[in-house]
C-alpha positions, 0 to 999 in steps of 0.5 A, a space after each residue: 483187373 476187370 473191377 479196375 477198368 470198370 471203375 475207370 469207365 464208370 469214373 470217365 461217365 460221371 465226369 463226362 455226365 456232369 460236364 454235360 449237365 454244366 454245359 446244358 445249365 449254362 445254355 439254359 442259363 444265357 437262354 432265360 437270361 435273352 429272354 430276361 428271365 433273370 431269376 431263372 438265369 441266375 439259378 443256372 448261370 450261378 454254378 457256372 460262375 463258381 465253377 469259373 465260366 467268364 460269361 456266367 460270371 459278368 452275367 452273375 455280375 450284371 444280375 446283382 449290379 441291377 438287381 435283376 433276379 436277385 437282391 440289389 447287392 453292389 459289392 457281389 457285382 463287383 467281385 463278379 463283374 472282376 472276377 470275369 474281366 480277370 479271365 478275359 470277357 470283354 464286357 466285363 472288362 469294359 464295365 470295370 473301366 466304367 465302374 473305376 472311372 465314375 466309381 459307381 461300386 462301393 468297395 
């Protein structure tokens, strides 16, 4: 019974540690990315963005429309940017509607 709850605990730590890591990878992220830091930003905001945070996502998005950080690269921009327009971030949805409206996306 020990052994049981131990596990329980030390399951409970892991899952609380790397909430924690994702939480402070994310504020790091957004940090570089004021700053314009963009190559740092997209090493943190990334697993964020996979993991299905909104902002990281249009963030992640923005990077590949504009080539900040990263290889210019359209199409990921766009699968980010809907992807976080999709869960509700209001810049993201605001950008799809541009994109639509003067099709600057290939898709």
């Amino acid at each position: 019974m020990r052994l049981v709850l131990k596990l329980i605990i030390l399951s409970l730590c892991c899952f609380l540690q790397t909430a924690c890591f994702r939480s402070l990878n994310f504020d790091e992220g957004i940090a570089c990315f004021r700053a314009e830091e963009y190559r740092k930003a997209f090493i943190h905001l990334l697993p964020a963005a996979e993991g299905g945070q909104p902002d990281a996502q249009y963030a992640v998005g923005y990077m590949y429309y504009y080539g900040r950080g990263v290889v210019e690269d359209r199409e990921k921009a766009w699968i980010w940017i809907n992807r976080a327009a999709a869960a509700g971030q209001p810049d993201a949805k605001q950008a799809v509607l541009i994109l639509n409206t003067h099709h600057k996306i290939v898709r």
